[in-house]
LUMNU-761946 format. One record per residue (C-alpha): residue number from 1; residue in one letter; x, y, z. Coordinates in Angstrom, 2 decimals, decimal comma, padded with zeros to 5 digits. Layout:
+------+------+---------+---------+---------+
: resi : resn :    east :   north :      up :
+------+------+---------+---------+---------+
:  NUM :    A :       X :       Y :       Z :
...
+------+------+---------+---------+---------+
***
This chain:
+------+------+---------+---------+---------+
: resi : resn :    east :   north :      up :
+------+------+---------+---------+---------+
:    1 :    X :  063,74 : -078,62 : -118,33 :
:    2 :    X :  060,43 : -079,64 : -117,23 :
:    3 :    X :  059,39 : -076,94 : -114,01 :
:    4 :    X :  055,96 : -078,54 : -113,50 :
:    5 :    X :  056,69 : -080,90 : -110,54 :
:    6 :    X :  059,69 : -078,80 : -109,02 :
:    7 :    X :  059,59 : -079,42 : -105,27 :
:    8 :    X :  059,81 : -076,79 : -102,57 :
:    9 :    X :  063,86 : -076,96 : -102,70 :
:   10 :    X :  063,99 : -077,16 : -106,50 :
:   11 :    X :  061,78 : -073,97 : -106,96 :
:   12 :    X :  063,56 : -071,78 : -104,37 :
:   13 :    X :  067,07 : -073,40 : -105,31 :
:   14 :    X :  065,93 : -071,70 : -109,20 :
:   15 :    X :  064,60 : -068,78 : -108,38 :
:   16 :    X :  067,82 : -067,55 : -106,52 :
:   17 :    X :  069,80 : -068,45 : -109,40 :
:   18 :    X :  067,24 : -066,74 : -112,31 :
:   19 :    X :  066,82 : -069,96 : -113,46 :
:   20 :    X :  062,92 : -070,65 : -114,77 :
:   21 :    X :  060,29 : -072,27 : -112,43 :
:   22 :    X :  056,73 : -073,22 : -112,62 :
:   23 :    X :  055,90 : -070,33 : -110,13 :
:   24 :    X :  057,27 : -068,11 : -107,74 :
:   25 :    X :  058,15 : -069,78 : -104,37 :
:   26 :    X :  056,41 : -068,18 : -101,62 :
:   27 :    X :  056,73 : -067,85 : -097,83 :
:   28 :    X :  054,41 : -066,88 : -095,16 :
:   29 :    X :  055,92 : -066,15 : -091,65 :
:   30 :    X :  053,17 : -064,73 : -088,75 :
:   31 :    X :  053,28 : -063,82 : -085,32 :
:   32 :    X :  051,86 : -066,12 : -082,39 :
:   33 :    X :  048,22 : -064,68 : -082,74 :
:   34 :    X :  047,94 : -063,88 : -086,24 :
:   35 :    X :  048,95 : -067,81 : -086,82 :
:   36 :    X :  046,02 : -068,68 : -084,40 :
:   37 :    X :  043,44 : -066,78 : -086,47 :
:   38 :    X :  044,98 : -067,93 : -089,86 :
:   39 :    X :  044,75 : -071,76 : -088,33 :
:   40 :    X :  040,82 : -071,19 : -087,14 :
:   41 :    X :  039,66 : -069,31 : -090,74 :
:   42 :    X :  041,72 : -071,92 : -092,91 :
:   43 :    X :  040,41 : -074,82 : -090,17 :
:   44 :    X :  043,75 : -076,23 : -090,23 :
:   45 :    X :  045,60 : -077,38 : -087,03 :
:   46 :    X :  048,38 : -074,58 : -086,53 :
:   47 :    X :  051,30 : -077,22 : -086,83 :
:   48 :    X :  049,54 : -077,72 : -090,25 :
:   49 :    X :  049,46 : -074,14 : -091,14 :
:   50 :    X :  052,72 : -073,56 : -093,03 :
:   51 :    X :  052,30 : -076,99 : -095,30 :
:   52 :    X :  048,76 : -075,24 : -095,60 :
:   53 :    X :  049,94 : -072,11 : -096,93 :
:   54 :    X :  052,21 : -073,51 : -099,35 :
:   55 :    X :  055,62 : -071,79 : -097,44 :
:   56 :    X :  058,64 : -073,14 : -099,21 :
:   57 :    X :  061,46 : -072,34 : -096,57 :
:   58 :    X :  061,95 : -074,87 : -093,52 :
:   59 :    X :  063,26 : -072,32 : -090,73 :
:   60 :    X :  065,19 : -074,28 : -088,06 :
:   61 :    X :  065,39 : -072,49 : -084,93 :
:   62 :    X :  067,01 : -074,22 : -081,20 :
:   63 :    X :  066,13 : -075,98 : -078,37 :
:   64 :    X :  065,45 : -073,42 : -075,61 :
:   65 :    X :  063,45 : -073,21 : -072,55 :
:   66 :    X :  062,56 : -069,72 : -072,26 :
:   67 :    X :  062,19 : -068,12 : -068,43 :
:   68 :    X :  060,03 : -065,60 : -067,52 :
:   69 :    X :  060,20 : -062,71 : -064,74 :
:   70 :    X :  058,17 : -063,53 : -061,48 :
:   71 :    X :  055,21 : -061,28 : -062,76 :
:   72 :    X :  055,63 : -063,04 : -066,13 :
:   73 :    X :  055,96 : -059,98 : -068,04 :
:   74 :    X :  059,21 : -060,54 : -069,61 :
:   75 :    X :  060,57 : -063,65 : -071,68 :
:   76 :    X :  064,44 : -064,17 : -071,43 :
:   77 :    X :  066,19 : -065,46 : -074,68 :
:   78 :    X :  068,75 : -067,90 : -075,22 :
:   79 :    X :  070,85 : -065,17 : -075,02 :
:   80 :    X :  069,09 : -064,04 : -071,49 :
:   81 :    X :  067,88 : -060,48 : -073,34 :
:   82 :    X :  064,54 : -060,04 : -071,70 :
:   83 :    X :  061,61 : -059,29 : -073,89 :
:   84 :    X :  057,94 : -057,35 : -073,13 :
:   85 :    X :  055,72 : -060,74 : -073,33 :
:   86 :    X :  052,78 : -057,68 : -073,63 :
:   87 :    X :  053,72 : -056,96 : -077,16 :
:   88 :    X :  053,34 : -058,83 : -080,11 :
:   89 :    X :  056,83 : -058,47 : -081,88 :
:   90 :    X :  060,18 : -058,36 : -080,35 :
:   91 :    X :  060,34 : -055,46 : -077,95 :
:   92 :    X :  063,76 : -056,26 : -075,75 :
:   93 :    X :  062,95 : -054,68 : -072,25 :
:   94 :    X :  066,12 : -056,21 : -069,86 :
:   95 :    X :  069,03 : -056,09 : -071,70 :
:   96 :    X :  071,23 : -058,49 : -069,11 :
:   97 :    X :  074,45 : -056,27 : -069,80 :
:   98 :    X :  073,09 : -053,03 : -069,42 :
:   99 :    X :  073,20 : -053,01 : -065,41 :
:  100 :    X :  076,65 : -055,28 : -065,35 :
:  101 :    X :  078,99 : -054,76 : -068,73 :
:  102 :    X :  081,37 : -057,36 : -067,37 :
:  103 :    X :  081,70 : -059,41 : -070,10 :
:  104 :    X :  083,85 : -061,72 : -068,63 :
:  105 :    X :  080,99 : -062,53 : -065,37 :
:  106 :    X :  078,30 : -062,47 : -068,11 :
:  107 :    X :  076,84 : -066,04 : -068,33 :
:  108 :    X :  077,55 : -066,84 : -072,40 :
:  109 :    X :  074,99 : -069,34 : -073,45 :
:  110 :    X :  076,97 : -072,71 : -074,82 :
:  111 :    X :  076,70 : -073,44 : -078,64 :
:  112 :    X :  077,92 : -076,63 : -078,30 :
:  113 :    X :  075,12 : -078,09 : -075,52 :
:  114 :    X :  074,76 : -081,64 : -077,39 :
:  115 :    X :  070,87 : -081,56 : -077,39 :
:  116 :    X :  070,43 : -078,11 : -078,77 :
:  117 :    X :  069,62 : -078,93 : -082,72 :
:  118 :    X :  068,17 : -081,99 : -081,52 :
:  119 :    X :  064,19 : -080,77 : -083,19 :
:  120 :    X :  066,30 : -079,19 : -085,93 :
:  121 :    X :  067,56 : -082,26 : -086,66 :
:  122 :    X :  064,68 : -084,13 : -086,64 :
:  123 :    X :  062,59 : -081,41 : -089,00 :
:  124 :    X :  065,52 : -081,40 : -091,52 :
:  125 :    X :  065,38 : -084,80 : -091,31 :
:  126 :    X :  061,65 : -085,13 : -091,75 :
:  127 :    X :  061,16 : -083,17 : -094,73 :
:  128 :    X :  062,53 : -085,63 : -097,00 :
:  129 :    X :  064,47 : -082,97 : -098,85 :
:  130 :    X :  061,57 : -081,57 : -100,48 :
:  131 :    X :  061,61 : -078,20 : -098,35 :
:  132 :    X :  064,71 : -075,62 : -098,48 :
:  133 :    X :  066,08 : -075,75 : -095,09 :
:  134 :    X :  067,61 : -072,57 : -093,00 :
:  135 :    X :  069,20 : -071,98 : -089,69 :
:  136 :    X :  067,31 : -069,08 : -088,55 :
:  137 :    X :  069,73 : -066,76 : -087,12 :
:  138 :    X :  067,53 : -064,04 : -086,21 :
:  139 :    X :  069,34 : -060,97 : -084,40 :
:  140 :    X :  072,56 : -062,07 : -085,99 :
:  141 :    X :  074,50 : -059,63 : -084,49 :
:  142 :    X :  073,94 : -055,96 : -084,28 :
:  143 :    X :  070,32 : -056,64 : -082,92 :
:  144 :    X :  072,05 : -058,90 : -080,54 :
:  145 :    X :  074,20 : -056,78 : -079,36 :
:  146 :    X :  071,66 : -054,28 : -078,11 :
:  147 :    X :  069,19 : -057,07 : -076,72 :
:  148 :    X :  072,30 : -057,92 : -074,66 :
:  149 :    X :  073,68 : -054,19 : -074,03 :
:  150 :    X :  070,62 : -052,14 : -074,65 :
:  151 :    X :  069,91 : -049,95 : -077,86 :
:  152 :    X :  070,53 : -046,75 : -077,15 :
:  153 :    X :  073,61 : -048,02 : -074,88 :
:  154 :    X :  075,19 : -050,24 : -077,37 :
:  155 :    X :  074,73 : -047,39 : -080,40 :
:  156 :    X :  076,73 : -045,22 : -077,65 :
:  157 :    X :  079,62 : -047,75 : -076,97 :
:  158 :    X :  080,19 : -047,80 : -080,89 :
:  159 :    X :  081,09 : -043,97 : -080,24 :
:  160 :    X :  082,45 : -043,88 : -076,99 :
:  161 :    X :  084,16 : -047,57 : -075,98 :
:  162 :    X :  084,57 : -049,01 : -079,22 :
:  163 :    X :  086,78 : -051,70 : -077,54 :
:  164 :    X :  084,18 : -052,42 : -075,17 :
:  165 :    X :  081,86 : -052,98 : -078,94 :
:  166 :    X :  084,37 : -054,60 : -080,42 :
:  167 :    X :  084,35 : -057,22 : -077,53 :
:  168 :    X :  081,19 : -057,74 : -077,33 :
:  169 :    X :  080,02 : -058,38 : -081,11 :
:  170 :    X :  083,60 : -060,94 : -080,98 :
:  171 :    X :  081,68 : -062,85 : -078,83 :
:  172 :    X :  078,55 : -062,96 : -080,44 :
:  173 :    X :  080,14 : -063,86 : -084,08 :
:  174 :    X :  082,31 : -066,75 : -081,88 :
:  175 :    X :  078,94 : -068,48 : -081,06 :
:  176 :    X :  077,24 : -067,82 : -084,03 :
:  177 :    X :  080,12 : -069,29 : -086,11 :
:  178 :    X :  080,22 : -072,48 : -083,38 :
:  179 :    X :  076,06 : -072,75 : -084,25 :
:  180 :    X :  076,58 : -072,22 : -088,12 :
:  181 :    X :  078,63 : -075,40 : -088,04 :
:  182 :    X :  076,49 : -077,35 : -086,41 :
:  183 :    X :  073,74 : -076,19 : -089,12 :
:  184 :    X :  076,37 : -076,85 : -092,03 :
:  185 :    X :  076,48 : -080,42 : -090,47 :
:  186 :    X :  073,01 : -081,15 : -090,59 :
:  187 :    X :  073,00 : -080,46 : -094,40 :
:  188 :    X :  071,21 : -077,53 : -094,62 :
:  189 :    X :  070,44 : -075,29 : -097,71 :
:  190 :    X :  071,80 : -072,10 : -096,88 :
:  191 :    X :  072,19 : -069,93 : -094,42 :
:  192 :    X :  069,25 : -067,30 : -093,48 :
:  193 :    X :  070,20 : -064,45 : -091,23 :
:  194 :    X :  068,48 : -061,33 : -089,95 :
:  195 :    X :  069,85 : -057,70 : -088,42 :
:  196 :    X :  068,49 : -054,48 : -088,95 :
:  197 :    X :  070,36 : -051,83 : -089,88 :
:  198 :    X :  067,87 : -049,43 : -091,74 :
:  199 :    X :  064,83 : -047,01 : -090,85 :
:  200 :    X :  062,25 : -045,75 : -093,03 :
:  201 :    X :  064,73 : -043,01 : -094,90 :
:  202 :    X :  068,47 : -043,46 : -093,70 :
:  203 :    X :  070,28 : -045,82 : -091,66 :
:  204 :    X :  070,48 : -046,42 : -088,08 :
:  205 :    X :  073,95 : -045,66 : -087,43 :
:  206 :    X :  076,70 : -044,25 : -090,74 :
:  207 :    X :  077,62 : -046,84 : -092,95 :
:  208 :    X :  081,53 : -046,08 : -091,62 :
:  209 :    X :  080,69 : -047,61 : -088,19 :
:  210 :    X :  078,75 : -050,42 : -090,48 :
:  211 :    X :  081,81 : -051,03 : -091,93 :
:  212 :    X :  084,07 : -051,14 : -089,13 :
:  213 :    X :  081,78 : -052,91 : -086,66 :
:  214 :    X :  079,72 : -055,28 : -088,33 :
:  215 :    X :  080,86 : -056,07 : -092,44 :
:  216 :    X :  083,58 : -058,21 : -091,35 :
:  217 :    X :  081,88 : -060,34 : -088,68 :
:  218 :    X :  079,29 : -060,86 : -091,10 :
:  219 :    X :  081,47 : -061,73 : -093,39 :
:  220 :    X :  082,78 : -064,25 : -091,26 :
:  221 :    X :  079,67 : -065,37 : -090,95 :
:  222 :    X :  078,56 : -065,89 : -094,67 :
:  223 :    X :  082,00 : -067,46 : -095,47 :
:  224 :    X :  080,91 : -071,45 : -094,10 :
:  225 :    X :  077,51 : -071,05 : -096,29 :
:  226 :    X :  079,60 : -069,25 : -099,04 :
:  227 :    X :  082,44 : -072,44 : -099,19 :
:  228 :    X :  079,95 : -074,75 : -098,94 :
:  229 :    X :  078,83 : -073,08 : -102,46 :
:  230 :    X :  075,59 : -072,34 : -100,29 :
:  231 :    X :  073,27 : -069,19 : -101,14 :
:  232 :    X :  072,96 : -066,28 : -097,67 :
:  233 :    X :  069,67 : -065,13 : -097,50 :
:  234 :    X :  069,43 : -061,93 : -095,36 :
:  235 :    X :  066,57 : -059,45 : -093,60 :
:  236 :    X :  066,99 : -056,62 : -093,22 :
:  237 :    X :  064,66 : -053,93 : -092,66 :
:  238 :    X :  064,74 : -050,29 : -093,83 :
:  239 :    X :  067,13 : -048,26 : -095,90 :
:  240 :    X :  070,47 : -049,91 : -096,23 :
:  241 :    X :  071,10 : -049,03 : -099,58 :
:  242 :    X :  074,38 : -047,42 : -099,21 :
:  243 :    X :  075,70 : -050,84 : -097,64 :
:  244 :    X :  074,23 : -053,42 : -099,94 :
:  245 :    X :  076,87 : -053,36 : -102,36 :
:  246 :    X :  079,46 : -054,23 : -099,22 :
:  247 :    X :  077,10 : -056,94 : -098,40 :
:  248 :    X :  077,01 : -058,59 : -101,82 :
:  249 :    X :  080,84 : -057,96 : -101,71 :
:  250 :    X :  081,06 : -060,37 : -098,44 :
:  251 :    X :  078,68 : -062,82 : -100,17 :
:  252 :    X :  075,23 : -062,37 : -099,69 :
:  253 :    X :  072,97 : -063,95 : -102,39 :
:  254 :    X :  069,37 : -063,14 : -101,46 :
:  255 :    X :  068,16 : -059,90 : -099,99 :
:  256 :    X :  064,63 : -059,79 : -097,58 :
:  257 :    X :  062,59 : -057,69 : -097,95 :
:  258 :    X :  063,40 : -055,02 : -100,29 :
:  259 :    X :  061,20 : -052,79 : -098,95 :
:  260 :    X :  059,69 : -050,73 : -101,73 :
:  261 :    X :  059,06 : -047,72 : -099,78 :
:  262 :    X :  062,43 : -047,39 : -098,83 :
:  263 :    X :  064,46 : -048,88 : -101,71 :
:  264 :    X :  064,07 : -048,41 : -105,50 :
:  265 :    X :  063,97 : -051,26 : -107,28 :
:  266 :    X :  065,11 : -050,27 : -110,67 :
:  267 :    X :  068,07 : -049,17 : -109,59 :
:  268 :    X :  068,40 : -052,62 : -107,37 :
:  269 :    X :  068,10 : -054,22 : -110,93 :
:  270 :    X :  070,31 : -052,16 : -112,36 :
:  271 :    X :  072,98 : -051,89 : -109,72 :
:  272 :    X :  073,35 : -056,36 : -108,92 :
:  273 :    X :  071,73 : -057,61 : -112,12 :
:  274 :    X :  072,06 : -061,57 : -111,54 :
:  275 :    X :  074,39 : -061,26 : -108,79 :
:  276 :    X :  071,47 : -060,76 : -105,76 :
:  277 :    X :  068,33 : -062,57 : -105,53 :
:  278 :    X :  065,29 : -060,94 : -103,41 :
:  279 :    X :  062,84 : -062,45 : -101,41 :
:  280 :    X :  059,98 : -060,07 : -100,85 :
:  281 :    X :  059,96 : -057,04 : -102,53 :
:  282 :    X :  056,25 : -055,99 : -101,70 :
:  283 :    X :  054,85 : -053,89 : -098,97 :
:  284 :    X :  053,96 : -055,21 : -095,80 :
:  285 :    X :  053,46 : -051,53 : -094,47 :
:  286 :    X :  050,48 : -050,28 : -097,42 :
:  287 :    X :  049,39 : -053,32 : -099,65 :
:  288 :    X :  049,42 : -056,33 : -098,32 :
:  289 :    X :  047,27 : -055,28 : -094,83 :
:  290 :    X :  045,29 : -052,55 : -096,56 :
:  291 :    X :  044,84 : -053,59 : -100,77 :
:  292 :    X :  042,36 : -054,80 : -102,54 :
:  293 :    X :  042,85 : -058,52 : -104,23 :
:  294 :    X :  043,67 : -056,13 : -107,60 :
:  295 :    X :  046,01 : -053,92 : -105,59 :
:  296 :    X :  047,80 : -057,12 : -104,20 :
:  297 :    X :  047,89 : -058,28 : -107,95 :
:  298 :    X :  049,24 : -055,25 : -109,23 :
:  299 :    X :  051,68 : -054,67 : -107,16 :
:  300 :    X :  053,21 : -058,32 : -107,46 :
:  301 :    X :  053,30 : -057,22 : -111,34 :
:  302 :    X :  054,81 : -054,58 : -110,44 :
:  303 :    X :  057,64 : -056,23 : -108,28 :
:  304 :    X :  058,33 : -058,90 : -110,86 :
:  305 :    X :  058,81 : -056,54 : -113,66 :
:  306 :    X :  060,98 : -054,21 : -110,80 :
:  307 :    X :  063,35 : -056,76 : -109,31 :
:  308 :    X :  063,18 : -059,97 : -111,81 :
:  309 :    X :  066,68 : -059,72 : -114,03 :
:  310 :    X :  065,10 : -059,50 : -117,03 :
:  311 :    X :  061,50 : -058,25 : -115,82 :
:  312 :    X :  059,58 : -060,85 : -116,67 :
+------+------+---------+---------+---------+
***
C-alpha cells in the first residue's frame, strides 16, 4: 500500500495496529499558558495551533459552564470537584463530598442534558473524517472519585467503607457509560480515557484493591469501544506495571505514556508484542524540557527501537 498521503485517521488507525505508515503520528497537548506562548512564537491564532502542530487526535470534551468561588480562586467541574485556578495543572482543592458523603443528596450531574455534545458534534462533524476522533474522558474514575471525595479520604474509604467506595465509583461508571454512548453515536474512533494509578516507583494503592475496585468498572467501560471493534487508548501516569497485563486483559489497545523512567520498555515489548500499542514512550520529565535537538533525536531512536514490535 501506498502510505504517502495517509490522513490523520489513516496514520493513527496503522500505527495502533503495526501496520506501516509514512511517519509516526504525533500529538501535542499543552496547558492554557504554554498554548499562549506556543500560539505567539509560531504566530498562529491559538484555535489554529493544533492544525499548526500537526496533532493527529481530535479530543472531544463537553459542554460545561464552569463556576467559580466568590474570590474566584477555585473552578468547579462538571462534576462540581473544585479546582486551585492558581495552579497550572489540575490541583482539586473542594472535593464536594468530602464535607457531606450523602450520596444520595449529592447533586449527580445529568449525562443525558440534550445540548451537552452539541460542540462535540459539530468538531467531529467538521473534520471531515480526516482526524481520529476521541471522547476525552479524563479522570475516568479513580481520579474522579477523589476530586469528588477527596484523595487522601477516598484512598481511606477503599480500606475502611469499602461499600461506601463501591457506591460511589457505581455511580461514576453509570454516567460515564450513559456519556460513552452518546460518543459511540457520534461515530467516533475510539475511546481515550485517563486515571492515574502509578507514582514514580510503585503504585498508588496495591494492585488487589486495583483489582477489586476499579478493573471491572473499567472494563465496563472499554467493552462499548471494544464491540464496536474500536481501539481504548489510555493515560496513565507512573508505575502500573504490575496491572497492565489486567488492563490489556479487559481490552485496552494503546497505552499513554509509557513513561521510560518508570517502565522498561524491553520488557513492554517482550511481555504484549502486537497486542498493545503506545502512544508516548519519551520523557516529558528529562528530555523533552531539558535536551538538546540530538538528545530529543536520540531518544525517539531509542523509543522506536524499545517499544516498536519489531524495533524498527
Amino acid at each position: 500500500m501506498d502510505t504517502s498521503r495517509l490522513s490523520s485517521k489513516d496514520r493513527v488507525r496503522r500505527a495502533l495496529s503495526h501496520q506501516p505508515v509514512d511517519r509516526l503520528p504525533t500529538q501535542i497537548n499543552y496547558t492554557d499558558s504554554v498554548g499562549a506562548a506556543l500560539s505567539a512564537a509560531l504566530e498562529v491564532p491559538i484555535e489554529a495551533l493544533p492544525a499548526r502542530l500537526g496533532n493527529h487526535l481530535l479530543r472531544l470534551d463537553l459542554d460545561t459552564v464552569p463556576r467559580f468561588s466568590p474570590d474566584g480562586g477555585i473552578k468547579y467541574d462538571w462534576w462540581g470537584a473544585g479546582f486551585d485556578v492558581h495552579e497550572e495543572g489540575y490541583f482539586p482543592t473542594d472535593p464536594p463530598l468530602g464535607a457531606n458523603p450523602d450520596l444520595d443528596q449529592f447533586p449527580w450531574p445529568d449525562p443525558t442534558a440534550p445540548d451537552l455534545l452539541a460542540t462535540a458534534a459539530k468538531k467531529a462533524a467538521a473534520q471531515g473524517g480526516t482526524q481520529f476522533v476521541v471522547p476525552n474522558f479524563g479522570f475516568a474514575l479513580f481520579e474522579r472519585a477523589y476530586t469528588l471525595r477527596g484523595f487522601d479520604t477516598f484512598l481511606m474509604d477503599m480500606i475502611l467503607q469499602p461499600a461506601y467506595a463501591e457506591a460511589l465509583l457505581e455511580r461514576i461508571t453509570e454516567i460515564q457509560l450513559v456519556l460513552i454512548r452518546r460518543y459511540l453515536d457520534l461515530g467516533v474512533d475510539g475511546g481515550y480515557f485517563g486515571d492515574d494509578y502509578g507514582a514514580q516507583k510503585s503504585m498508588i494503592f496495591s494492585p488487589r484493591l486495583w483489582r477489586k475496585f476499579m478493573k471491572p468498572r473499567l472494563a465496563r467501560m472499554f467493552a462499548p469501544f471494544r464491540e464496536a471493534g474500536l481501539p481504548v487508548m489510555m493515560h496513565s501516569d507512573g508505575q502500573i506495571a504490575p496491572i497492565l497485563p489486567d488492563l490489556v486483559d479487559i481490552g485496552l489497545t494503546v497505552l499513554n505514556p509509557a513513561q521510560p523512567e518508570v517502565i522498561d520498555h524491553g520488557w513492554l515489548r517482550a511481555t504484549f508484542g502486537s497486542n498493545l500499542a503506545y502512544y508516548g514512550g519519551i520523557s516529558t520529565q528529562t528530555v523533552l524540557p531539558a535536551g538538546s535537538p540530538e538528545e530529543v533525536e536520540n531518544a525517539v531512536a531509542a523509543c522506536v527501537r524499545g517499544l516498536a514490535p519489531d524495533g524498527t
